[in-house]
N, CA, C and O atoms as a Tinker XYZ file with bonds, in Angstrom:
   524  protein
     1  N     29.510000   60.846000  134.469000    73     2
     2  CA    30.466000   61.720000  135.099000    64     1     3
     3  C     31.817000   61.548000  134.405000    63     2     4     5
     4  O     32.466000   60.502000  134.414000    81     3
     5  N     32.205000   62.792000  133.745000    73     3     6
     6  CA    33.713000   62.262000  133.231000    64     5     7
     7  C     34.607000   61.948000  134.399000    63     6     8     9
     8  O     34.377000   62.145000  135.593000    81     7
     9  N     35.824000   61.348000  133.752000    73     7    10
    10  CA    36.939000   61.021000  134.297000    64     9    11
    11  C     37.904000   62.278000  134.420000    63    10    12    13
    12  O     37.793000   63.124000  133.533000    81    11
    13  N     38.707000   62.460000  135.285000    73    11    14
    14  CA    39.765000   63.635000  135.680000    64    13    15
    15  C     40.698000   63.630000  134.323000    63    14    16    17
    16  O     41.217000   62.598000  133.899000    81    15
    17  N     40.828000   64.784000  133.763000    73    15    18
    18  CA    41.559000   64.829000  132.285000    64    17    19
    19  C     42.817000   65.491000  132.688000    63    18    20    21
    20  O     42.822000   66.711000  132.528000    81    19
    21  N     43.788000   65.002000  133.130000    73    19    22
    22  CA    45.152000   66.200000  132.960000    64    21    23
    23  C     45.175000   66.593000  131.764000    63    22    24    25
    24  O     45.444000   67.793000  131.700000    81    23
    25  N     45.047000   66.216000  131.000000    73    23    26
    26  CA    45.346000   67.075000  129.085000    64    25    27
    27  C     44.042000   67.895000  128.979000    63    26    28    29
    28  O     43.331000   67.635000  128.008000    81    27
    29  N     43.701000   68.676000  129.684000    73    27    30
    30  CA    42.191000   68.919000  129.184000    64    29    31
    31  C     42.763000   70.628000  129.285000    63    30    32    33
    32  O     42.255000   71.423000  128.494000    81    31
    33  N     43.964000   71.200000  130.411000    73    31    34
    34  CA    44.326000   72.050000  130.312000    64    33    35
    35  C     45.436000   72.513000  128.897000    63    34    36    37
    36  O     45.856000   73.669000  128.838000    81    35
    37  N     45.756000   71.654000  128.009000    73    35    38
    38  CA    46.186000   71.971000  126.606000    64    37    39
    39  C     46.216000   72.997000  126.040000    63    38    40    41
    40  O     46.225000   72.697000  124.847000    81    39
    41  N     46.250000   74.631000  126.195000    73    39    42
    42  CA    45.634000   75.898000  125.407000    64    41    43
    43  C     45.290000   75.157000  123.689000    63    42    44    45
    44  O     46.047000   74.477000  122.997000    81    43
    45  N     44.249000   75.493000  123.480000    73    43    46
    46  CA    43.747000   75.437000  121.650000    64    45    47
    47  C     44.019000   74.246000  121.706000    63    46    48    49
    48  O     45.110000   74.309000  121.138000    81    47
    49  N     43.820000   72.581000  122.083000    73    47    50
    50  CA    43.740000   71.609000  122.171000    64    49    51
    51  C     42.567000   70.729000  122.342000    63    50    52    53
    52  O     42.006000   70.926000  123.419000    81    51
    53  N     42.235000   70.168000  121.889000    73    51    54
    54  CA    41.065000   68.987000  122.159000    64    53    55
    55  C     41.669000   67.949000  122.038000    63    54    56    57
    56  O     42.361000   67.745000  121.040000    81    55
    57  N     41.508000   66.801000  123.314000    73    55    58
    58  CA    42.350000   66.142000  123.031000    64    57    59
    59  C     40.930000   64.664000  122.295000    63    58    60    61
    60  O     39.827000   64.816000  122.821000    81    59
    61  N     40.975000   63.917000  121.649000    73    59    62
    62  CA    40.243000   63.046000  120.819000    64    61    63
    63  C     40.260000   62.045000  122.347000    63    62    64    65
    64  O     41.328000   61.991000  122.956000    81    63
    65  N     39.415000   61.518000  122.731000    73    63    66
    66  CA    39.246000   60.622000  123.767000    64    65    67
    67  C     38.424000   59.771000  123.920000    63    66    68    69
    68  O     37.441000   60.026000  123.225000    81    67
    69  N     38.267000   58.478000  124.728000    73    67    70
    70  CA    36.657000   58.059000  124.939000    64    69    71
    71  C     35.360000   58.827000  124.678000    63    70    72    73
    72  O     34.776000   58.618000  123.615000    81    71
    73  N     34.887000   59.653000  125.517000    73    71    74
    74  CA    34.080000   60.828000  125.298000    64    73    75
    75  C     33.994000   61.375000  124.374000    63    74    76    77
    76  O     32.994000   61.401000  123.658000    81    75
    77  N     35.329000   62.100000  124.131000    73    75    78
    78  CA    34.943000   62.809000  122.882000    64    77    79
    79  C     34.292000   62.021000  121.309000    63    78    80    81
    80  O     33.636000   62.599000  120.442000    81    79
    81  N     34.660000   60.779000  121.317000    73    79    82
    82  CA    34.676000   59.794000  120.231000    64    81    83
    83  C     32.895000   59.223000  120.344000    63    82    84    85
    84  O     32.184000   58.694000  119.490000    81    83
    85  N     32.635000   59.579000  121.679000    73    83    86
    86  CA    31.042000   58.880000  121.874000    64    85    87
    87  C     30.085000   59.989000  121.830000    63    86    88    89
    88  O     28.857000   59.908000  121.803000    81    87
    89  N     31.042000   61.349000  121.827000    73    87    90
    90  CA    29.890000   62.718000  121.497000    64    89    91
    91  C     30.178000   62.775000  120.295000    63    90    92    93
    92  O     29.480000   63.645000  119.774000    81    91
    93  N     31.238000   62.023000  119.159000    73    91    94
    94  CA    31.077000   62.780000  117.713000    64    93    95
    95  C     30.717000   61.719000  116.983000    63    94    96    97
    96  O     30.653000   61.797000  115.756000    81    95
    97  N     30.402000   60.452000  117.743000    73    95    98
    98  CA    29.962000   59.169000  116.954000    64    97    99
    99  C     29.346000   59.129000  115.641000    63    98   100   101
   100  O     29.912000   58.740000  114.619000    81    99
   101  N     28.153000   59.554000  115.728000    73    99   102
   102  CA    27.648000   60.370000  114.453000    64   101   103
   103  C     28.000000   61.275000  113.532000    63   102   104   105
   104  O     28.074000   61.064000  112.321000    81   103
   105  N     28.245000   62.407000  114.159000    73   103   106
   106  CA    29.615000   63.211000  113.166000    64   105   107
   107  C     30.434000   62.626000  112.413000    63   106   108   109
   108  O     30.752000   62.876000  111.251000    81   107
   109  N     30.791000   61.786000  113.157000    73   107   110
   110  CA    32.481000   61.082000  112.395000    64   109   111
   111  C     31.422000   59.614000  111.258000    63   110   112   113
   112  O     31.961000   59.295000  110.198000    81   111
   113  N     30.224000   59.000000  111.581000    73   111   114
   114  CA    29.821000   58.069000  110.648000    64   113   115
   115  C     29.513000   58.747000  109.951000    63   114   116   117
   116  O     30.146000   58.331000  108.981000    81   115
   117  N     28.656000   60.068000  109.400000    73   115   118
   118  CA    28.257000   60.679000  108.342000    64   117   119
   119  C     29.671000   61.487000  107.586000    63   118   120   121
   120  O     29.505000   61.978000  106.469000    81   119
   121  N     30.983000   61.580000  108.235000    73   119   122
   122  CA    31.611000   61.969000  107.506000    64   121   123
   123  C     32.281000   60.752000  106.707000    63   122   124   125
   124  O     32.805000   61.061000  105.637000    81   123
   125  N     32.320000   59.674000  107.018000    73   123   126
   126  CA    33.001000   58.308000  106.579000    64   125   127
   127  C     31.698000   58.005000  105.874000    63   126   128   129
   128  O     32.072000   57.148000  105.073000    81   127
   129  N     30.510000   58.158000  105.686000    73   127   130
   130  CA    29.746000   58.424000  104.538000    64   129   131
   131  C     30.353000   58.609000  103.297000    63   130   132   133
   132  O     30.693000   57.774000  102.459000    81   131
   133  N     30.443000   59.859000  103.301000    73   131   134
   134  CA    31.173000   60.538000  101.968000    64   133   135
   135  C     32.357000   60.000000  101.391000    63   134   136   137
   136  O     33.047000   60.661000  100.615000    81   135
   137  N     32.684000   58.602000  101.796000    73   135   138
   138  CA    34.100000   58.001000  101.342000    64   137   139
   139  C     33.124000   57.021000   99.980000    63   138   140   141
   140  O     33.585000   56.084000   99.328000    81   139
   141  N     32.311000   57.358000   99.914000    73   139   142
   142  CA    31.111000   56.949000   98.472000    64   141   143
   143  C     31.091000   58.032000   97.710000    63   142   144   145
   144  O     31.566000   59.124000   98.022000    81   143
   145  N     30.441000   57.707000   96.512000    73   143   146
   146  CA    30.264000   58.835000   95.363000    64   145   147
   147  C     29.182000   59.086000   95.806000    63   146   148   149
   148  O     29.185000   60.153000   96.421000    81   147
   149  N     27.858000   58.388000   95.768000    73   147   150
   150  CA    26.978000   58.876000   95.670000    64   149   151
   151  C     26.323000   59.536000   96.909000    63   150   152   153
   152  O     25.284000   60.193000   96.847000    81   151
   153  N     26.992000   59.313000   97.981000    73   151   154
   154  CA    26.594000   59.856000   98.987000    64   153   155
   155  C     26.936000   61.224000   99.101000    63   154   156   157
   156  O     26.217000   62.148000   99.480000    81   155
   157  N     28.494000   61.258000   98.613000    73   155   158
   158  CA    29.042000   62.806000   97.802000    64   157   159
   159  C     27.838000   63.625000   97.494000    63   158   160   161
   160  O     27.337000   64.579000   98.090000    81   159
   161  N     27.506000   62.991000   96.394000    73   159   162
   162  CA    26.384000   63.794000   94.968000    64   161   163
   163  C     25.351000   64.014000   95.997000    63   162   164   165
   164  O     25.003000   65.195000   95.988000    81   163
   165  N     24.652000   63.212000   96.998000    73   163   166
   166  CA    23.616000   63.447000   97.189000    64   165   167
   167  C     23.755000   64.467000   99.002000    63   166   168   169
   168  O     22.894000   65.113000   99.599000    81   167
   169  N     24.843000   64.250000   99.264000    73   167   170
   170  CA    25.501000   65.535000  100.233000    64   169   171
   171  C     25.662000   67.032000   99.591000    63   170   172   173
   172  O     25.427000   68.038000  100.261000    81   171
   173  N     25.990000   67.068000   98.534000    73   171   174
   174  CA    26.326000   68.516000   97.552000    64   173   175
   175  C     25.106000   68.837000   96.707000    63   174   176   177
   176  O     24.924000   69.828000   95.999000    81   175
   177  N     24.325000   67.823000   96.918000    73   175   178
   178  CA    22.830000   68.396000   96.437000    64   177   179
   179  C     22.046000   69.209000   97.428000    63   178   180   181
   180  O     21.521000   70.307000   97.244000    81   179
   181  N     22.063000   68.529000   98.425000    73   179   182
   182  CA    21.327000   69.104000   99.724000    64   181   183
   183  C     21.776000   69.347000  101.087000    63   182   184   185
   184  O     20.835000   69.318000  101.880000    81   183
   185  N     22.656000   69.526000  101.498000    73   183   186
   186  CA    23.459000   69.530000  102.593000    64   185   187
   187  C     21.990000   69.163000  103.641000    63   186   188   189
   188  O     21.758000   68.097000  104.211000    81   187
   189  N     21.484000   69.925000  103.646000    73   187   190
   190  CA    20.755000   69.854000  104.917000    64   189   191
   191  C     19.834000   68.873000  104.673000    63   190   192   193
   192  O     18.921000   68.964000  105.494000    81   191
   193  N     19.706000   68.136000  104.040000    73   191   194
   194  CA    18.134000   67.129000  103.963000    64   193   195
   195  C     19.436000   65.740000  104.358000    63   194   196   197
   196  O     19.207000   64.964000  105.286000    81   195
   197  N     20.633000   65.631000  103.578000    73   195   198
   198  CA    21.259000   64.549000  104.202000    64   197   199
   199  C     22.056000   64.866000  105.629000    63   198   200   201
   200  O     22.606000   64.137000  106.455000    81   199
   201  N     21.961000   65.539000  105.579000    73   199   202
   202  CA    22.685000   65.467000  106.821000    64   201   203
   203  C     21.354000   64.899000  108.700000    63   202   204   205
   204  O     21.446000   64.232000  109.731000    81   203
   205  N     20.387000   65.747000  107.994000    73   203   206
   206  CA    19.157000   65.291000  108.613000    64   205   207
   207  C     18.919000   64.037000  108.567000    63   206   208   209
   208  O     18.008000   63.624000  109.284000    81   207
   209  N     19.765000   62.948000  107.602000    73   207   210
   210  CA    19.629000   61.679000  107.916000    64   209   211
   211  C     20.273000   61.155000  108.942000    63   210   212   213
   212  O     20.064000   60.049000  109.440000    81   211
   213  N     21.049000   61.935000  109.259000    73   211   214
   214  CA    21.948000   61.253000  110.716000    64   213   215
   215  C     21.531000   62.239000  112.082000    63   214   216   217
   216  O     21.280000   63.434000  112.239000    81   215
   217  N     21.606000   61.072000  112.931000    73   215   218
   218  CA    21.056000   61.550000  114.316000    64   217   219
   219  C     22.108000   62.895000  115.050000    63   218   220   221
   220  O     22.326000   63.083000  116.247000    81   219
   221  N     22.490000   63.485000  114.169000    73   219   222
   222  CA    23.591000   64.714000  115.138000    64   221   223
   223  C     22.887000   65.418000  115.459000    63   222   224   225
   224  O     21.673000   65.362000  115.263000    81   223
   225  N     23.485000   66.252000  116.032000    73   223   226
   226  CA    23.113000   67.033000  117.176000    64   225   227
   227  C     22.856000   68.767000  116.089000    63   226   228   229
   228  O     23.390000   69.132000  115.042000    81   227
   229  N     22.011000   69.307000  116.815000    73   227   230
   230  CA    21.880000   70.695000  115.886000    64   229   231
   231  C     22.972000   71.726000  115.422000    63   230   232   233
   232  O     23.098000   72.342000  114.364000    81   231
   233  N     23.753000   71.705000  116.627000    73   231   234
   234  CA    24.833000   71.822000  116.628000    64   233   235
   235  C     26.087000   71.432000  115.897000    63   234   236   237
   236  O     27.058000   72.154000  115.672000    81   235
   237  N     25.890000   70.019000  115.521000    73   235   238
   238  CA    27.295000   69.052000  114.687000    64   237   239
   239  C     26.669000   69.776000  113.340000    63   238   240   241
   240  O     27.407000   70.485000  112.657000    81   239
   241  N     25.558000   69.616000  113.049000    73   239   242
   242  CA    24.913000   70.048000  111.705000    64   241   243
   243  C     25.202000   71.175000  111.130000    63   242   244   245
   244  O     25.506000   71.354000  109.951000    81   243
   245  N     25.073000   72.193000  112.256000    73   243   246
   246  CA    25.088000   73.567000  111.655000    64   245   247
   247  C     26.829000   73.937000  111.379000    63   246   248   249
   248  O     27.304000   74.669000  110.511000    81   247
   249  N     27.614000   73.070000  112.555000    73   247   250
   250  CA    29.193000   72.779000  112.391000    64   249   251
   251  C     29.804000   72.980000  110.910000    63   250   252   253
   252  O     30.643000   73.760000  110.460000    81   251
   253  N     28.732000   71.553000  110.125000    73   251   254
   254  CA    29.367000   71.367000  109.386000    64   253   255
   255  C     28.968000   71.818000  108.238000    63   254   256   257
   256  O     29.818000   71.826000  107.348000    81   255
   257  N     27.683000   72.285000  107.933000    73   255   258
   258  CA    27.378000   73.266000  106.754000    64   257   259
   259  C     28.170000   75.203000  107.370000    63   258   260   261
   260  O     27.984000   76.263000  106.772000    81   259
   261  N     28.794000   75.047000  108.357000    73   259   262
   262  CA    29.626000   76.624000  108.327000    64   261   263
   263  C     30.520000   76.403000  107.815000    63   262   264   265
   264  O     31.095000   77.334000  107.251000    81   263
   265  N     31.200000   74.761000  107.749000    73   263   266
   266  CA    32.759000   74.107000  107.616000    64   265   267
   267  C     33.715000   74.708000  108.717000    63   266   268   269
   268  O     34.936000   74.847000  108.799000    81   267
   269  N     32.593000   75.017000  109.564000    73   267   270
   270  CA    33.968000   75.294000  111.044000    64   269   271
   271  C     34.529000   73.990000  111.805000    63   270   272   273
   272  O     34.122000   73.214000  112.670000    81   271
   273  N     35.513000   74.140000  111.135000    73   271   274
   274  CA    36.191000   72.312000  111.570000    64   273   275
   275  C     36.480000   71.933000  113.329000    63   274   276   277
   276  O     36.296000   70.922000  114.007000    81   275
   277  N     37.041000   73.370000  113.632000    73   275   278
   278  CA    37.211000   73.419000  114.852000    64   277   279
   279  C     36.221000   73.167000  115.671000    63   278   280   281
   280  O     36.284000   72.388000  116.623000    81   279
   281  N     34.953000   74.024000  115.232000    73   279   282
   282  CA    33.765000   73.232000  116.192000    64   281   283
   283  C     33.260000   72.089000  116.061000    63   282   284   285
   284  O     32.531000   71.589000  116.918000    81   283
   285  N     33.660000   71.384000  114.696000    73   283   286
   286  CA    33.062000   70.360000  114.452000    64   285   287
   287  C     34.298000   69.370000  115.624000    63   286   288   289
   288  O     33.793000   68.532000  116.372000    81   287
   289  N     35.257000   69.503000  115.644000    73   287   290
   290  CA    36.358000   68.861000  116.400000    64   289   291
   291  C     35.402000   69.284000  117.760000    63   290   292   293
   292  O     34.442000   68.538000  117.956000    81   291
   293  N     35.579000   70.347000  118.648000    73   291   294
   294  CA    34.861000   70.340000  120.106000    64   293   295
   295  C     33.843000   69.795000  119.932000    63   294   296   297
   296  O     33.451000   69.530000  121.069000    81   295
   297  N     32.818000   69.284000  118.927000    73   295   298
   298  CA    31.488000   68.540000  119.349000    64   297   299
   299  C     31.552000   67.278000  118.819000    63   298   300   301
   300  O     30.621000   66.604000  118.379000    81   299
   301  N     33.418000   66.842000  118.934000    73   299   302
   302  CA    33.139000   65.228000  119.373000    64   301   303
   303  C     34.297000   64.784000  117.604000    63   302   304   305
   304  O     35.207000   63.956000  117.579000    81   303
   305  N     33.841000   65.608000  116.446000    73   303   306
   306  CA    34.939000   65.152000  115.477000    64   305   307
   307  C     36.275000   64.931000  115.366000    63   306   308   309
   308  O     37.146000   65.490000  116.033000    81   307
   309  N     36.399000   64.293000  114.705000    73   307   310
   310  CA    37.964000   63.272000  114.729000    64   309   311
   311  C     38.310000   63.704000  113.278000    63   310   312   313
   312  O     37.590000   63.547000  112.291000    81   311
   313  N     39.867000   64.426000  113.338000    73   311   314
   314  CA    40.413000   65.480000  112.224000    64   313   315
   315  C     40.165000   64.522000  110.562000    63   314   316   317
   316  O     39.739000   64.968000  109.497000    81   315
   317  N     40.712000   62.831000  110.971000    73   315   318
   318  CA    40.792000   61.853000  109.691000    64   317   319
   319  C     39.730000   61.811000  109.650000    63   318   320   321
   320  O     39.500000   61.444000  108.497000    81   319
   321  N     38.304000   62.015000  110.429000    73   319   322
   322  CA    37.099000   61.830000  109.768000    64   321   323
   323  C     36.457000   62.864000  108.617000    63   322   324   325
   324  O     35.834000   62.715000  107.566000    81   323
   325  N     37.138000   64.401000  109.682000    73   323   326
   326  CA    36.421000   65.568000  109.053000    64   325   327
   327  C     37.196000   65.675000  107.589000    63   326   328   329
   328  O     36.578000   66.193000  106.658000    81   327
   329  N     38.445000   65.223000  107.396000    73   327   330
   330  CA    39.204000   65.126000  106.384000    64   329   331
   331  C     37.773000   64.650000  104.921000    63   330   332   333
   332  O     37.770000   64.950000  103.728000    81   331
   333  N     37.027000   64.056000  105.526000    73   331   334
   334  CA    36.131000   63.690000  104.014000    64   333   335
   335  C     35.330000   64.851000  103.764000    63   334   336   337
   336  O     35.126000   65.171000  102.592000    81   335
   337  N     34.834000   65.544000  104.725000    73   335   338
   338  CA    34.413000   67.166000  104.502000    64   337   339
   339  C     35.030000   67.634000  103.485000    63   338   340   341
   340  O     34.498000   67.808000  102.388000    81   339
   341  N     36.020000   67.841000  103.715000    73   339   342
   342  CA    36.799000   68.841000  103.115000    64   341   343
   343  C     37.210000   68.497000  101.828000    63   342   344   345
   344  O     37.119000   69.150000  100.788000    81   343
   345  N     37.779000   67.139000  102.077000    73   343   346
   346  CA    37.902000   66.381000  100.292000    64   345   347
   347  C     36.718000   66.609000   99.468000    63   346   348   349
   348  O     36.812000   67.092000   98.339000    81   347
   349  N     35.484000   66.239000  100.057000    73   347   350
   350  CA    34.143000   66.529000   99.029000    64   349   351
   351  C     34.293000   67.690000   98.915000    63   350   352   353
   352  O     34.027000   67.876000   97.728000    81   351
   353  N     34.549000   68.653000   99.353000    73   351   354
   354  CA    34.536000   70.185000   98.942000    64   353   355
   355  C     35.846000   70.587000   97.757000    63   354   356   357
   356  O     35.846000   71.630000   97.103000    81   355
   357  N     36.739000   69.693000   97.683000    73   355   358
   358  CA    37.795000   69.601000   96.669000    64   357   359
   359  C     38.818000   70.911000   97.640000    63   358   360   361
   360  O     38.935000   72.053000   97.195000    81   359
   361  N     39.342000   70.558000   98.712000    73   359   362
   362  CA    40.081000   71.405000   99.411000    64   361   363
   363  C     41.392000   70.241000  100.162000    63   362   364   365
   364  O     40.933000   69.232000  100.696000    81   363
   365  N     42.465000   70.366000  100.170000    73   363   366
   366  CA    42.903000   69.486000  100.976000    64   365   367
   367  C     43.198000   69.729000  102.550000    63   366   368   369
   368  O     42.614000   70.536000  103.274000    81   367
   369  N     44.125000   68.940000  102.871000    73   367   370
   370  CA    44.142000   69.138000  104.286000    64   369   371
   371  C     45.320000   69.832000  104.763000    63   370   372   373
   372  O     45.869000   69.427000  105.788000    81   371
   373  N     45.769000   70.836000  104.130000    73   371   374
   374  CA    46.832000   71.966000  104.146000    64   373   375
   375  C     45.841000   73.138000  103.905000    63   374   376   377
   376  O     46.120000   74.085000  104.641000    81   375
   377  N     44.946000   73.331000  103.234000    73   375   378
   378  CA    44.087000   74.415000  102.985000    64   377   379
   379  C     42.888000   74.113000  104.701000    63   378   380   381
   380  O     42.571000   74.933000  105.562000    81   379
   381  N     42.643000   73.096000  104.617000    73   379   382
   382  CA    41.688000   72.955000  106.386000    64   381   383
   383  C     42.782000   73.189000  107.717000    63   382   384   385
   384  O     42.478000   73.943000  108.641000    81   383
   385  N     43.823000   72.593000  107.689000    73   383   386
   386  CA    44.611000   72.907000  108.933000    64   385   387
   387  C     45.169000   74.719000  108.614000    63   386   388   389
   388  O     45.470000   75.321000  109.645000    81   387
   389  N     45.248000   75.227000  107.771000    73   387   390
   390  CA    45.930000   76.430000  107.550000    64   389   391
   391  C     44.393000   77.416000  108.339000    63   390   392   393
   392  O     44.533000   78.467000  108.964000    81   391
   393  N     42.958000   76.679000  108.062000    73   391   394
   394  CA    42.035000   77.887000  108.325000    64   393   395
   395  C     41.720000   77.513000  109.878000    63   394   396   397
   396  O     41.317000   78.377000  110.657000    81   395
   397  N     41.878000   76.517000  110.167000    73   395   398
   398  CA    41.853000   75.933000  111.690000    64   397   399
   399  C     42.384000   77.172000  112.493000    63   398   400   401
   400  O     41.551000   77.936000  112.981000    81   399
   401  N     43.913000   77.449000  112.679000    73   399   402
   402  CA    44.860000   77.843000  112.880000    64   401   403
   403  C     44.962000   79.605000  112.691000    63   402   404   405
   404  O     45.697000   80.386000  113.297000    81   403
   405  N     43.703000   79.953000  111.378000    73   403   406
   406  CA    43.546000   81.356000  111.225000    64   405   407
   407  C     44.877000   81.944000  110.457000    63   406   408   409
   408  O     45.315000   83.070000  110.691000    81   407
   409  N     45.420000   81.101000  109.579000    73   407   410
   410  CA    46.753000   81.404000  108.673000    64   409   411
   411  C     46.048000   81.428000  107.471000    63   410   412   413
   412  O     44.899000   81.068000  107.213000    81   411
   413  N     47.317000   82.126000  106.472000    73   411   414
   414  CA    46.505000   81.330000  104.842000    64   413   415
   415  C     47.251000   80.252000  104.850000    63   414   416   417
   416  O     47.786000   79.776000  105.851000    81   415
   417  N     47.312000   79.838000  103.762000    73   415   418
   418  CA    47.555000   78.322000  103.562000    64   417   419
   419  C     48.871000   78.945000  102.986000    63   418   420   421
   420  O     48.873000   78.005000  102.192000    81   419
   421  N     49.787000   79.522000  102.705000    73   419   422
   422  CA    51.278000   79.611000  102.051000    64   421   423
   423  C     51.743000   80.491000  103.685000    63   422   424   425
   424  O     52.888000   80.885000  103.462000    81   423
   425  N     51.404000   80.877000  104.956000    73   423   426
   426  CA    51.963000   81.561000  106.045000    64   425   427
   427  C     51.895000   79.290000  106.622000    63   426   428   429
   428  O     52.751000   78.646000  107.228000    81   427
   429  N     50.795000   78.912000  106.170000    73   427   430
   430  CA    50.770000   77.989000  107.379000    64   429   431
   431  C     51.700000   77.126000  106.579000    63   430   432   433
   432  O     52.511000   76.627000  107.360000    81   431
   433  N     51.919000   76.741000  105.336000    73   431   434
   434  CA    52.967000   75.807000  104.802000    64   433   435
   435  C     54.651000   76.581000  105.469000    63   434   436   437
   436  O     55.279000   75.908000  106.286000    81   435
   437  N     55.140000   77.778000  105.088000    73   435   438
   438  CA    55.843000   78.315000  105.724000    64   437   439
   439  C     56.181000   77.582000  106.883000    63   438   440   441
   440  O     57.027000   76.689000  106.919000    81   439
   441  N     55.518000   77.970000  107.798000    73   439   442
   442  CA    55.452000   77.113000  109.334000    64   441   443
   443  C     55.821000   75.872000  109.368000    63   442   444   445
   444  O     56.621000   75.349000  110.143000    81   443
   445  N     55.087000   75.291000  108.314000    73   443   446
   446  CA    55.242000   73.368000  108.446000    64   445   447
   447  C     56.784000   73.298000  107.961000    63   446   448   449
   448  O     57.366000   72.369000  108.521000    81   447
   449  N     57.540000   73.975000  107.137000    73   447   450
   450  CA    58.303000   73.674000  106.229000    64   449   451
   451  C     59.309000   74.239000  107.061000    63   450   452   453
   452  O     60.267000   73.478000  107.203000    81   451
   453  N     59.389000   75.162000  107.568000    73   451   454
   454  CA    60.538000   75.576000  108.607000    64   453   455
   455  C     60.518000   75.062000  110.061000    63   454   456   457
   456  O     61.070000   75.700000  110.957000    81   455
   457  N     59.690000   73.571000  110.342000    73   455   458
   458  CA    60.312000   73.380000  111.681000    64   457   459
   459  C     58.561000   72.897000  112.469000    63   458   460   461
   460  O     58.395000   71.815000  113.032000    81   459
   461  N     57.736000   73.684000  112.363000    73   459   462
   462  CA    56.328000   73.718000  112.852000    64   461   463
   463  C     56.438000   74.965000  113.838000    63   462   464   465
   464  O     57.233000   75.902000  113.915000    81   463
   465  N     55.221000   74.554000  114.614000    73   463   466
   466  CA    54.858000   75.563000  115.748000    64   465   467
   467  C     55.957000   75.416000  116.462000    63   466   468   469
   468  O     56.862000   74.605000  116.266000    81   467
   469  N     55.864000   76.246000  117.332000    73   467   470
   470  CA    57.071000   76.770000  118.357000    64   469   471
   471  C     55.670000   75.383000  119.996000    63   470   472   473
   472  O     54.456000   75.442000  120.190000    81   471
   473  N     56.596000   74.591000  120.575000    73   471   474
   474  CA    56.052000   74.603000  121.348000    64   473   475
   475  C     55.843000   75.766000  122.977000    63   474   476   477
   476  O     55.654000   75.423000  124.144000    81   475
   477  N     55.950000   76.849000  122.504000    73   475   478
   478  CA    55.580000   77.584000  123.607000    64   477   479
   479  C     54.493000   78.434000  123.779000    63   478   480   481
   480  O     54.187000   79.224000  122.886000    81   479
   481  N     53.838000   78.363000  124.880000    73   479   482
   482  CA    52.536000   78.545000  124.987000    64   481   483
   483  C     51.623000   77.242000  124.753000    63   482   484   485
   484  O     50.432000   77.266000  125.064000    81   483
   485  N     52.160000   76.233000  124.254000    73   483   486
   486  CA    51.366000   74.890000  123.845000    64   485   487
   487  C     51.192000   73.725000  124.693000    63   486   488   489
   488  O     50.712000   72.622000  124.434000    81   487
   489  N     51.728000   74.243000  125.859000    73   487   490
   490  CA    52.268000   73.410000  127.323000    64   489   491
   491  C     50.960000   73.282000  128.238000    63   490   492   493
   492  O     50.166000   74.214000  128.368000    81   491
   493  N     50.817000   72.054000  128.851000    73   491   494
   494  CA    49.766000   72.103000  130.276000    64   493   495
   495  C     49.892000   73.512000  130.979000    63   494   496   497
   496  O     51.024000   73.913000  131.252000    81   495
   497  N     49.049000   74.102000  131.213000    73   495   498
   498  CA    48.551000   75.656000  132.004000    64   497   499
   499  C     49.654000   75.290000  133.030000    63   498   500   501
   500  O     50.270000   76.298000  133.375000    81   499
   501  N     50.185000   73.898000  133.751000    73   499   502
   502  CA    51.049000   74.870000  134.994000    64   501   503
   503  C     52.828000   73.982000  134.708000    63   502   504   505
   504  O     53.751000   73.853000  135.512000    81   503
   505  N     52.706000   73.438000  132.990000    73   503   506
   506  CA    54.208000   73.132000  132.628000    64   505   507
   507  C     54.687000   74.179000  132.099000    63   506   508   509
   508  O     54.189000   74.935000  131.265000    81   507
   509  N     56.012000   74.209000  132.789000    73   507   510
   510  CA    57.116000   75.385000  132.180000    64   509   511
   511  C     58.007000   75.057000  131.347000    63   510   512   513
   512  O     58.438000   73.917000  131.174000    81   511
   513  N     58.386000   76.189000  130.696000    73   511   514
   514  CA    58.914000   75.897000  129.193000    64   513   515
   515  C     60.593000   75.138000  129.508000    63   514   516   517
   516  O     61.082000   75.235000  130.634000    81   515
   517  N     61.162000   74.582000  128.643000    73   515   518
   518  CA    62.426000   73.747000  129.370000    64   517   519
   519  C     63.883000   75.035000  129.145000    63   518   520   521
   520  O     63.771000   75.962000  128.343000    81   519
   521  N     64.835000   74.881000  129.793000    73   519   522
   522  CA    65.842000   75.826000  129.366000    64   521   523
   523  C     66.010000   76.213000  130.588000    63   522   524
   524  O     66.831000   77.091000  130.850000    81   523
């Protein structure tokens, strides 16, 4: 039975938690995999035969051969883990947070470089904005 989450109302938030860390357990060891070469080579040979070496879920799997990071985050991934995804793919983590987000990557640097997101709209469902 989970525990009562006040942060769980977050809009576009997951917050990384107990739970979440014990549903992406696997997710997050096969991505700390790839901090090897050869596990690299033998991930970009076959996506799906290694990845079938780890106990995830059908779901984490199919996550991560779409490279939808975001779902891979709701089914339990942790962003510094999925970060090795994306490095083996030779992408950094300005090109993954920019597609997260549904920006290109020069609208989402923009953003970072002038300040970030606006926190509004980014508030608990019943916190009001300050002012």
């Amino acid at each position: 039975m989970a525990l009562d989450k006040p942060y769980a109302d977050i809009p576009g938030t997951t917050v990384f938690d107990a739970e979440q860390s014990r549903r992406g357990y696997h997710l997050n060891m096969f991505c700390m995999s790839l901090m090897k070469a050869p596990a690299r080579v033998r991930f970009k040979a076959n996506e799906r035969a290694y990845l079938d070496e780890w106990p995830m879920t059908e779901e984490q799997k199919l996550a991560v051969m779409a490279r939808d990071y975001n779902r891979m985050i709701e089914l339990g991934g942790n962003i510094y883990f999925l970060a090795k995804v994306f490095a083996t793919d030779g992408k950094s983590f300005q090109y993954a947070a920019a597609l997260m987000t549904g920006m290109s990557q020069e609208a989402y640097l923009n953003m970072m470089v002038s300040g970030g997101r606006s926190p509004d709209g980014n508030r608990f469902t019943g916190q009001k904005a300050r002012g």
